[in-house]
C-alpha positions, 0 to 999 in steps of 0.5 A, a space after each residue: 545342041 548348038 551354042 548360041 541358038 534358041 530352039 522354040 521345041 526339041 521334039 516335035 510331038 508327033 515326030 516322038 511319038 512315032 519314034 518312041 514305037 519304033 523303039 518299041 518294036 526295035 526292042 522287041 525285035 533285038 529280044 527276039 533275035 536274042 532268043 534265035 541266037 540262044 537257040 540257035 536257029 537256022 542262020 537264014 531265018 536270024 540274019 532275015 530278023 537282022 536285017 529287019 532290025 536294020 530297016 527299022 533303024 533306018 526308020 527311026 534315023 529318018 525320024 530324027 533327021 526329019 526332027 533336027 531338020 524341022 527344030 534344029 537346023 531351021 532355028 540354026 540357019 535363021 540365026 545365020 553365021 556360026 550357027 548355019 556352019 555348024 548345021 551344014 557341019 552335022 548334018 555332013 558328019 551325018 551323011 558321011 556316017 551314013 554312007 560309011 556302013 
């Protein structure tokens, strides 16, 4: 959290409630492809789960962003100065992370 900003909310409430499902499905997805690898299924139908696993984070890293954009990084820029860098800092740590997979 940013130094110096007041956040009028952290999460907005239906932003949690729709990331908290996927979660929830993330979960069961990792259990199931948990159980795959145990049982050593075929590696076409394991790496599919995977990359379901992967869209789905996708989702939820969606989810976030759209949060700190709406919370986070509005309250930072309205407060201007060193608050506005650090937003525009994060926020390119992020893309950079994003783009290094």
């Amino acid at each position: 959290m940013a130094r110096g900003v007041t956040y009028p909310e952290n999460v907005i409430e239906d932003i949690k409630k729709r990331a908290l499902h996927r979660v929830r499905i993330l979960s069961g997805q990792l259990r199931g492809l948990e159980k795959m690898i145990e049982n050593e299924d075929y590696c076409i139908d394991m790496i599919t789960q995977s990359l379901a696993i992967q869209k789905s984070l996708g989702s939820l890293n969606k989810l976030l962003v759209e949060n700190h954009l709406r919370t986070h990084v509005t309250a930072q820029f309205e407060a201007g100065g060193d608050d506005r860098e650090r937003a525009v800092e994060e926020l390119l740590r992020v893309f950079e992370l994003s783009n290094n997979r």
